[in-house]
Residue frames relative to the residue before (quaternion, step in Angstrom):
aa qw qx qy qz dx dy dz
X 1.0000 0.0000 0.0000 0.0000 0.00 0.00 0.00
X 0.7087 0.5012 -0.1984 0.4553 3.43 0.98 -0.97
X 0.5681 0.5483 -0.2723 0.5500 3.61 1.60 0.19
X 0.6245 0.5481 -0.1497 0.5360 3.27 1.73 -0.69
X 0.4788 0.5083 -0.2941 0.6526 3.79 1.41 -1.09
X 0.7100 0.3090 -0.3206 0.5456 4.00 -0.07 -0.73
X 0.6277 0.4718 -0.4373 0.4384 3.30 -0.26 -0.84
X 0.8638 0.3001 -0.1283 0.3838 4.16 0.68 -0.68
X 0.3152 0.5552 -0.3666 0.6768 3.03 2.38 0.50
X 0.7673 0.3045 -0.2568 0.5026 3.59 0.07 -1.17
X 0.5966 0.5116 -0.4517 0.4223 4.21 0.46 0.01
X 0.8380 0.2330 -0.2496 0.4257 3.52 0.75 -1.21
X 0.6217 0.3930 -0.4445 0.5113 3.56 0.78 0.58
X 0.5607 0.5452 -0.4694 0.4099 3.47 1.05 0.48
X 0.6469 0.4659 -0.1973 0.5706 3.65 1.27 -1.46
X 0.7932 0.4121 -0.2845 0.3464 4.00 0.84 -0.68
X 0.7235 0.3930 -0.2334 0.5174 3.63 1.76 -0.55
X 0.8050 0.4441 -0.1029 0.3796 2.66 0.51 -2.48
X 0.7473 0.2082 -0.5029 0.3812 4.02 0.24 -0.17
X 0.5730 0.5803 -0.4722 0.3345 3.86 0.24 -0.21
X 0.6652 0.4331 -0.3142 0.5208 3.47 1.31 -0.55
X 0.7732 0.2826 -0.3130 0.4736 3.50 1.15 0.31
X 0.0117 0.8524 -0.3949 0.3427 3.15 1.56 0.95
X 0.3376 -0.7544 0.5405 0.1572 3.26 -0.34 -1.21
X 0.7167 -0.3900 0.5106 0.2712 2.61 -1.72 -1.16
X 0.9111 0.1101 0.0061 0.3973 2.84 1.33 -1.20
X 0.9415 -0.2816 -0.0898 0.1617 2.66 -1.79 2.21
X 0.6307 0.5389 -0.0580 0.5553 2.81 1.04 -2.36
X 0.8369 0.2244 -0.1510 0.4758 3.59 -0.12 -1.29
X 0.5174 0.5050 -0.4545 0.5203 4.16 0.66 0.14
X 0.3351 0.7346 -0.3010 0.5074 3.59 1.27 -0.50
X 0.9065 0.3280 -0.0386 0.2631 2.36 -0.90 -1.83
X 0.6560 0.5617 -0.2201 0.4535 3.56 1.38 -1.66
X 0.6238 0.5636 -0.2738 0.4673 3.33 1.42 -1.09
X 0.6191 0.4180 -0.4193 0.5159 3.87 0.78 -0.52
X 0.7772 0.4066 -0.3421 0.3371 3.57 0.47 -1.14
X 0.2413 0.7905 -0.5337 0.1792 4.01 1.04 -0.07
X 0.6005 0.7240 -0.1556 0.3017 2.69 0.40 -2.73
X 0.5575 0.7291 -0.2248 0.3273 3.56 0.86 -2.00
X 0.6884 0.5814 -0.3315 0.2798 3.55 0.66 -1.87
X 0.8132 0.3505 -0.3128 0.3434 3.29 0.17 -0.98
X 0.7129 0.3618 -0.4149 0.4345 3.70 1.02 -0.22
X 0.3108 0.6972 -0.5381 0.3574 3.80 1.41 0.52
X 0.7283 0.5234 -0.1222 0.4251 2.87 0.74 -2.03
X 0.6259 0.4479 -0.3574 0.5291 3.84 0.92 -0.76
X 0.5034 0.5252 -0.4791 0.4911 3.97 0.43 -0.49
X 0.7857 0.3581 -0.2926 0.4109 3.21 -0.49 -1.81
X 0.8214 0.3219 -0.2719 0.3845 4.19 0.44 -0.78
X 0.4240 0.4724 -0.5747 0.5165 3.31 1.04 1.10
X 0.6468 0.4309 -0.4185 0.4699 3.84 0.74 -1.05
X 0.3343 0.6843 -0.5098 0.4001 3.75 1.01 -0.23
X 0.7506 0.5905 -0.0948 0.2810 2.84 0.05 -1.93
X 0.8417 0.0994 -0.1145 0.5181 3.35 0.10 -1.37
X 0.6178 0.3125 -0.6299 0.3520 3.51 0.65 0.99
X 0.4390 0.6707 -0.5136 0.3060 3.71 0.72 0.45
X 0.5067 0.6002 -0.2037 0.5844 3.09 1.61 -1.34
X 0.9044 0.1952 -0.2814 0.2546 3.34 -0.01 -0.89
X 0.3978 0.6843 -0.3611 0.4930 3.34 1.91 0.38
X 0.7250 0.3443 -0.3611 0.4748 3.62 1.40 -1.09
X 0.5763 0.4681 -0.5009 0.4448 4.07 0.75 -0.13
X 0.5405 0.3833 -0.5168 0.5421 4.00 0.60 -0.40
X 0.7633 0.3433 -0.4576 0.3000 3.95 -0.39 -0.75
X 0.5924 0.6263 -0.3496 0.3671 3.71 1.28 -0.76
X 0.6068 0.6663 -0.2484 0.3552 3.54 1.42 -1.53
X 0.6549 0.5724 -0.1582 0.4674 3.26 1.49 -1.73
X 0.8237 0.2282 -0.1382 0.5003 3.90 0.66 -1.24
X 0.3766 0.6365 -0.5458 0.3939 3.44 1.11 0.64
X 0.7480 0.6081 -0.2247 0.1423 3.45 0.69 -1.15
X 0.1523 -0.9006 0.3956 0.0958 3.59 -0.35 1.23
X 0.8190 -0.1139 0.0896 0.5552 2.96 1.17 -0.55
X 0.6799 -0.4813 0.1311 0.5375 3.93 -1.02 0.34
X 0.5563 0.6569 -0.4101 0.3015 3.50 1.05 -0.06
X 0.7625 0.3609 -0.3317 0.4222 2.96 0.59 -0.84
X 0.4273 0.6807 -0.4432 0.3970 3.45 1.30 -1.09
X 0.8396 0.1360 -0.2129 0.4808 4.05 0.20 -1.04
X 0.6101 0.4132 -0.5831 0.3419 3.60 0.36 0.63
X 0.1527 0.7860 -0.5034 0.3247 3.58 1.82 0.81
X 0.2604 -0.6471 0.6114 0.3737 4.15 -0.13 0.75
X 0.4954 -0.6868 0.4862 0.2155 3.66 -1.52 0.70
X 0.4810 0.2950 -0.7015 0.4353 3.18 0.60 1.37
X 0.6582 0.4888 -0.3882 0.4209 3.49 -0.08 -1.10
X 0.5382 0.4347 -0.5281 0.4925 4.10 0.44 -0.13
X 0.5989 0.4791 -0.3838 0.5142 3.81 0.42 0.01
X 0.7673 0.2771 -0.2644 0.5144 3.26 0.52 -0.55
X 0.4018 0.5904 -0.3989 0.5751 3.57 1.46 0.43
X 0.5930 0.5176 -0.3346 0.5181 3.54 0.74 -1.21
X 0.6809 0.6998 -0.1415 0.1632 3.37 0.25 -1.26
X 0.6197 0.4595 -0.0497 0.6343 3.04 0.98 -2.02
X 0.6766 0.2450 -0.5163 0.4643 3.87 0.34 -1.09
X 0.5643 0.6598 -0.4332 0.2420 3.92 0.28 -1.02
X 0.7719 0.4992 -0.1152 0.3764 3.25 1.25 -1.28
X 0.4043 0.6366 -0.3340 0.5654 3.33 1.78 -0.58
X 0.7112 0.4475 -0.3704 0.3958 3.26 0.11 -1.39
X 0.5462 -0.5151 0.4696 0.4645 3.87 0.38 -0.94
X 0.5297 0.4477 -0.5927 0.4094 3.36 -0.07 0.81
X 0.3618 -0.5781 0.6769 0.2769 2.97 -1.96 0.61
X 0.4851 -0.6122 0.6239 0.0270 3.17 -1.77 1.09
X 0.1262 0.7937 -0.5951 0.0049 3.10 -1.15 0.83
X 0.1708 -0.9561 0.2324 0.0520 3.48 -0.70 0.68
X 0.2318 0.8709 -0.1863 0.3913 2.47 2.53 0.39
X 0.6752 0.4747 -0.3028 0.4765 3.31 0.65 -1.52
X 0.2519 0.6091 -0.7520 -0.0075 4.44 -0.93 -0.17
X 0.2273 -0.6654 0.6964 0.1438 3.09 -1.76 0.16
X 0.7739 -0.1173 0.2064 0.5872 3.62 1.11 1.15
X 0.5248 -0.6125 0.4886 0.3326 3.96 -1.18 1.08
X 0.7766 0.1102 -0.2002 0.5871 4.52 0.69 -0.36
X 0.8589 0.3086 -0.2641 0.3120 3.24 -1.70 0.08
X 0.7943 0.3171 -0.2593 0.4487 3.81 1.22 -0.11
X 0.8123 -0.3236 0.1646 0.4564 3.51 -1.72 -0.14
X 0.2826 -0.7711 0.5457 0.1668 3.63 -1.07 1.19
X 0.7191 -0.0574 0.1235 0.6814 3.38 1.41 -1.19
X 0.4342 -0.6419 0.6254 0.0917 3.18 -1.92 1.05
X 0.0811 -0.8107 0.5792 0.0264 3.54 -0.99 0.72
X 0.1176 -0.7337 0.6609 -0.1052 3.17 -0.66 1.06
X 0.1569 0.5223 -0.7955 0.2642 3.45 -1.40 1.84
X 0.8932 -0.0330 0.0022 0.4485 3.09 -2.51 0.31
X 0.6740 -0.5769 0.3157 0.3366 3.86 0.51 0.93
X 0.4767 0.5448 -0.5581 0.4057 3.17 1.01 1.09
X 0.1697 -0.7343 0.6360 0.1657 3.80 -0.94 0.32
X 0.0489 -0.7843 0.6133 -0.0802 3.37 -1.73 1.65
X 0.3503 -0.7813 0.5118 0.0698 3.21 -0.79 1.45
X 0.2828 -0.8199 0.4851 -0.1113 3.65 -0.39 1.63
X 0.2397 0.6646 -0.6932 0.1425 3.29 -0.12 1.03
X 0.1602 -0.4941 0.8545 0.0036 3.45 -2.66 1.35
X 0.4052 -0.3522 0.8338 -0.1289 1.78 -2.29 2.02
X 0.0943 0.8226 -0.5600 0.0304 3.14 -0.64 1.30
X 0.1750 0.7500 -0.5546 0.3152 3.60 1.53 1.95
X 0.4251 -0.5421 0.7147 0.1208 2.72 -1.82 1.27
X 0.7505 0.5458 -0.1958 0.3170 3.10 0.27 -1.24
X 0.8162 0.3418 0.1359 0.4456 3.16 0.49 -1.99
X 0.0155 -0.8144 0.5083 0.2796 3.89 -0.42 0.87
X 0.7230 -0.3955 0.4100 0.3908 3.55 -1.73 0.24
X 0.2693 -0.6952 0.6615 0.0810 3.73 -0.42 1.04
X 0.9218 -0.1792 0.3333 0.0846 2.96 -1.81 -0.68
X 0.7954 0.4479 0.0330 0.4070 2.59 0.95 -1.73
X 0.6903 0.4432 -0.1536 0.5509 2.98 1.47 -0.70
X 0.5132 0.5278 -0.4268 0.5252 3.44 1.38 0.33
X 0.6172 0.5503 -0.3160 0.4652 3.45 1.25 -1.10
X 0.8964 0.0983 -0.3106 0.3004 3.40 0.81 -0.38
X 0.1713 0.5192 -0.6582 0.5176 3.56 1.02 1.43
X 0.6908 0.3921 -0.5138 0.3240 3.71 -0.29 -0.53
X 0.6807 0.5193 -0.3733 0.3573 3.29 0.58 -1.28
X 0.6581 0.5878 -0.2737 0.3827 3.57 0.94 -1.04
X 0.4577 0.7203 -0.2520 0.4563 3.62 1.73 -0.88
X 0.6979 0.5783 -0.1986 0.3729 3.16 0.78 -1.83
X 0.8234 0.4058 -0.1861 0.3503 2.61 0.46 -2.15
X 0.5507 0.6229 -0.2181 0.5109 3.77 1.47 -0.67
X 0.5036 -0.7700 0.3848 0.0737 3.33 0.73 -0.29
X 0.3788 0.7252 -0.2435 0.5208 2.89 1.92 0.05
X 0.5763 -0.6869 0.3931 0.2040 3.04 -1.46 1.65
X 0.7096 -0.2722 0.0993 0.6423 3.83 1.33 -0.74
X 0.6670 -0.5681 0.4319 0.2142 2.66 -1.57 0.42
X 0.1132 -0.7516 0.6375 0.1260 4.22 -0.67 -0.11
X 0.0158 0.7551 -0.6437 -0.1233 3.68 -0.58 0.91
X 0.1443 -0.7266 0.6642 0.1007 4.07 -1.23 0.53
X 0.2290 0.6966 -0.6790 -0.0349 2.88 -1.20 0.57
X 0.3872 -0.7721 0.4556 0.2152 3.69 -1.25 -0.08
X 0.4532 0.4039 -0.4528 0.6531 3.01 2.10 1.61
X 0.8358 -0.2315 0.3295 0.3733 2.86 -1.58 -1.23
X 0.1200 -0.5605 0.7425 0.3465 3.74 -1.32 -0.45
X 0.6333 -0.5258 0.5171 0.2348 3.33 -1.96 0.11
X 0.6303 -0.5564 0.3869 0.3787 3.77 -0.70 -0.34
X 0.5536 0.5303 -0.2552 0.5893 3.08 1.79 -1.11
X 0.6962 0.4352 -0.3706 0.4343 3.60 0.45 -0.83
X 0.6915 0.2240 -0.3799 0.5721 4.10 0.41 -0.49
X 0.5673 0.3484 -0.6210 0.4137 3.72 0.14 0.61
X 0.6579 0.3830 -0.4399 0.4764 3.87 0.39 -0.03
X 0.6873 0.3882 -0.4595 0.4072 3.65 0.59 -0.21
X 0.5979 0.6606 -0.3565 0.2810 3.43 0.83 -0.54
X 0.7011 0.1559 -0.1778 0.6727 3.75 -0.56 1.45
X 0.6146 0.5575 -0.3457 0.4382 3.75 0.86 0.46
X 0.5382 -0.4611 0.6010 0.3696 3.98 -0.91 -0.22
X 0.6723 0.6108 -0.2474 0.3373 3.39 0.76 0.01
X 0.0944 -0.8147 0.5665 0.0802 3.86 0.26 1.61
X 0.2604 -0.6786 0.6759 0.1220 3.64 -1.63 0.53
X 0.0360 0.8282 -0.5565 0.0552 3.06 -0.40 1.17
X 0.3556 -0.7992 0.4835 0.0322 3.54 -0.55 1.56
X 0.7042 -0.3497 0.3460 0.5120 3.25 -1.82 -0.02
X 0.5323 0.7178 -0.2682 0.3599 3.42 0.67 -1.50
X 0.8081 0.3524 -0.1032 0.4606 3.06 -0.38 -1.78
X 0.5914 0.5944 -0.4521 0.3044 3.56 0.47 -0.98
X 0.6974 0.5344 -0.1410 0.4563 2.72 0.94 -2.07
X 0.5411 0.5892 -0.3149 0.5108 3.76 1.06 0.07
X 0.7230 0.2457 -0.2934 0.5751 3.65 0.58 -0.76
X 0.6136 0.6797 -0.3378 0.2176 3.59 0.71 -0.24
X 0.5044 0.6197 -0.1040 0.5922 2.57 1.97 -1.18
X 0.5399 0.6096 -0.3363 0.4731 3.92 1.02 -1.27
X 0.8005 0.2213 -0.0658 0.5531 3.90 0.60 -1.26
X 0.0664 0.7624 -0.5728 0.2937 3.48 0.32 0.83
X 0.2924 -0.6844 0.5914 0.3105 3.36 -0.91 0.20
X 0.5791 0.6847 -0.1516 0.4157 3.26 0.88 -1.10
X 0.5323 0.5167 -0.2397 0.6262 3.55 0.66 -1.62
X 0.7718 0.4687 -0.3542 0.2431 3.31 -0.80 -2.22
X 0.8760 0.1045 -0.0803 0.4640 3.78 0.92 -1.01
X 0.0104 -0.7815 0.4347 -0.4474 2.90 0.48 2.00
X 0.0296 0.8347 -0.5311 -0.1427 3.43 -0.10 0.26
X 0.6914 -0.1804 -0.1475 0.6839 3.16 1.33 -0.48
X 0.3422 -0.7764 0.5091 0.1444 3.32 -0.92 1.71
X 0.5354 -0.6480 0.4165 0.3464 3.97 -1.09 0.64
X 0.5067 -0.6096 0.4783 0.3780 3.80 -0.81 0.81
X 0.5769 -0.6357 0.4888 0.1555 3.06 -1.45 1.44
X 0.5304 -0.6158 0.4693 0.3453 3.79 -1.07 0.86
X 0.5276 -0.4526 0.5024 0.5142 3.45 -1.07 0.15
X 0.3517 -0.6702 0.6406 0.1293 3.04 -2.20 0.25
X 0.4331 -0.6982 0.4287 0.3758 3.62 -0.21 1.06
X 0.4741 -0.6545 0.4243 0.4084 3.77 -0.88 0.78
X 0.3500 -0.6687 0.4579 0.4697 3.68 -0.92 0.25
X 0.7143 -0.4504 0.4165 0.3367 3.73 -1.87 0.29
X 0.0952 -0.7210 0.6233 0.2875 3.42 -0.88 0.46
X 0.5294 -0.6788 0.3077 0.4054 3.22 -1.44 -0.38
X 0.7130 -0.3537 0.3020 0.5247 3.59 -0.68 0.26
X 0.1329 -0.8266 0.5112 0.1944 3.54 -0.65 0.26
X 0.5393 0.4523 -0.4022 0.5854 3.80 1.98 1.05
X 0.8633 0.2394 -0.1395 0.4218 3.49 0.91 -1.01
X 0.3251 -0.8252 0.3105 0.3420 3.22 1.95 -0.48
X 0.7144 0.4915 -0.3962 0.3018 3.35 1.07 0.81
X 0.7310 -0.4345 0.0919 0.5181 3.66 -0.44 0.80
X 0.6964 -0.5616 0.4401 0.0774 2.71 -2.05 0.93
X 0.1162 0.7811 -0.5679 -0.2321 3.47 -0.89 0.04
X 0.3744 -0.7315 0.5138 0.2465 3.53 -0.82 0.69
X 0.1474 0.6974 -0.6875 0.1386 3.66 -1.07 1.83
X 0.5601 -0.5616 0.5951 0.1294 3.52 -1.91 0.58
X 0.3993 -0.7288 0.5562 -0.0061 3.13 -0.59 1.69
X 0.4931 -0.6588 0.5680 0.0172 3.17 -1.15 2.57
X 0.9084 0.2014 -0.0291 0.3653 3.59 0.09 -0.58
X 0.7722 0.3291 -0.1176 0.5306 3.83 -1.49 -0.41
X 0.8923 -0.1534 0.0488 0.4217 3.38 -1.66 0.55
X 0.7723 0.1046 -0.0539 0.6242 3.63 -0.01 -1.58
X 0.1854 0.5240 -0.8079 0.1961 3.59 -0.64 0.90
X 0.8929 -0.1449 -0.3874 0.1780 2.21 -1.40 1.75
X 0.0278 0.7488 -0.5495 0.3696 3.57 1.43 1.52
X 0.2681 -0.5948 0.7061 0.2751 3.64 -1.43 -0.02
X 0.2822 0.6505 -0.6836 0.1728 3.40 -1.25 0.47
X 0.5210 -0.7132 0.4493 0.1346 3.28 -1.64 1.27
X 0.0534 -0.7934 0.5967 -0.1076 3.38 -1.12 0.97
X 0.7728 -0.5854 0.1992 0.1429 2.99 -1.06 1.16
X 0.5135 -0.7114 0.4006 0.2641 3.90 0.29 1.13
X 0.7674 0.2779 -0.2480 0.5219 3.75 1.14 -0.87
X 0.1641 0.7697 -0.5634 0.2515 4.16 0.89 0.66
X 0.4697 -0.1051 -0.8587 0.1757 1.69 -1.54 1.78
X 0.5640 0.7712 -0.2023 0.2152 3.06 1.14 -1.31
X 0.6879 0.1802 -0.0284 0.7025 3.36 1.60 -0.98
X 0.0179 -0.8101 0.5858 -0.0127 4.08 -0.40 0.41
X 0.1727 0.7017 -0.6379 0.2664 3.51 0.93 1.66
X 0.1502 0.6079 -0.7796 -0.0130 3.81 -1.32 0.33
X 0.2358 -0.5273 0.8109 0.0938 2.27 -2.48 0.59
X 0.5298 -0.5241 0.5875 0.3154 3.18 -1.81 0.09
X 0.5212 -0.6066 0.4618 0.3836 3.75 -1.11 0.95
C-alpha cells in the first residue's frame, strides 16, 4: 500500500510541477504538458485507491492468519481466503509470495515462494471431505520439473492418502496437513510471537482413519466388554454392516 501512496505523491507533483517546469520553449511539448496537468488529481486518485485495497487486503490476510484457533476453524476457512491463509503464514516466515504464476482454478500452482534463492511452488487442496491421493502429487511434480522449481509444497486442510506420502517420500515434495498447517500457523501468530508465557493449547480431536475393509472413515468408540472394556479403539462408521477396527 505504501508503494501505491508514493507512486500517487510522485504522479501528482510530477504531472502538476515537475514537467511544465521542464517544458520549455517548445510549442509541441508546452502543449502537450498543458493537456496532461488536469491528469494530477485523477493520477493521484488511481494510485490512492490501489492504496486502499492493498491495505485492506493486507488487513484480511493478517486477520485470516491470527484468527486461527484450531483445526476447526482453520477448515471452515472459505477456500479462497485459505490461500490467503497459506500465504500470510508463508510470508511471516520470510519468503516472498507470489501470486501471479496459476496453472488453472484445480490441480495447479497457487503460490510461488522465493527464499535464500530457492523457488517453491505451493499448491491447497482445500478438502474437508476428500484426502489428496496420488495423483495429484504426480501432477505438481511434473509441473515442478517442468518450472524449474527447487520443490514443490502441497497444503491441504485434510488428509493425504498412503499412496500419496509413498510418492512424496525421497522426493522435493513437502505434505502439509490439517495438523501441521495448523502448526506453522500458530509459529507466526501475532499473539503467540509475544507471549512470554503462552497458555497450553486444547487438545485436538484425533483425525479419522480409514477403514482398512471398506475404506471409509473411522469413528472413534470404547469397548463394553471382553479384555479391553473400556479401551478406546477405532471402528468402522458403517457397523454392523462393516466390522473394521483399528487400535487408537
Amino acid at each position: 500500500w505504501w508503494v501505491s501512496a508514493g507512486l500517487g505523491v510522485v504522479a501528482y507533483v510530477g504531472l502538476r510541477w515537475i514537467l511544465p517546469a521542464f517544458a520549455g520553449q517548445d510549442k509541441l511539448v508546452q502543449a502537450f504538458v498543458t493537456n496532461l496537468s488536469p491528469l494530477a488529481p485523477f493520477a493521484a486518485l488511481l494510485f490512492g485507491m490501489m492504496a486502499v485495497a492493498s491495505a485492506l487486503f493486507g488487513a484480511k490476510r493478517r486477520r485470516l492468519v491470527d484468527g486461527q484457533q484450531s483445526l476447526e476453524t482453520l477448515r471452515a476457512t472459505p477456500w479462497k481466503d485459505f490461500e490467503y491463509l497459506v500465504a500470510e503464514a508463508y510470508r511471516r516466515r520470510g519468503f516472498t509470495v507470489d501470486y501471479s504464476l496459476s496453472k488453472g482454478s484445480d490441480g495447479g500452482v497457487d503460490l510461488v515462494l522465493q527464499k535464500d534463492g530457492r523457488k517453491s511452488l505451493v499448491q491447497c487442496k482445500h478438502w474437508k471431505s476428500f484426502q489428496v491421493g496420488r495423483p495429484e502429487l504426480q501432477k505438481m511434480f511434473g509441473i515442478m520439473t517442468a518450472e524449474g522449481a527447487d520443490e514443490a509444497i502441497i497444503v491441504t486442510s485434510g488428509r493425504f492418502t498412503d499412496g500419496a506420502r509413498e510418492f512424496a517420500n525421497g522426493k522435493p515434495i513437502h505434505l502439509l496437513d490439517g495438523p501441521h498447517l495448523l502448526d506453522l500457523v500458530r509459529s507466526v501468530q501475532t499473539g503467540r510471537q509475544n507471549r512470554s508465557n503462552p497458555e497450553p493449547e486444547p487438545a485436538q480431536a484425533p483425525i479419522s482413519p480409514q477403514c482398512p475393509r471398506c475404506g471409509k472413515e473411522m469413528i472413534l468408540r470404547t469397548a463394553r466388554r471382553g479384555n479391553q472394556a473400556g479401551s478406546k479403539f477405532w471402528g468402522c462408521q458403517s457397523y454392523p454392516s462393516c466390522k473394521g477396527t483399528l487400535p487408537v
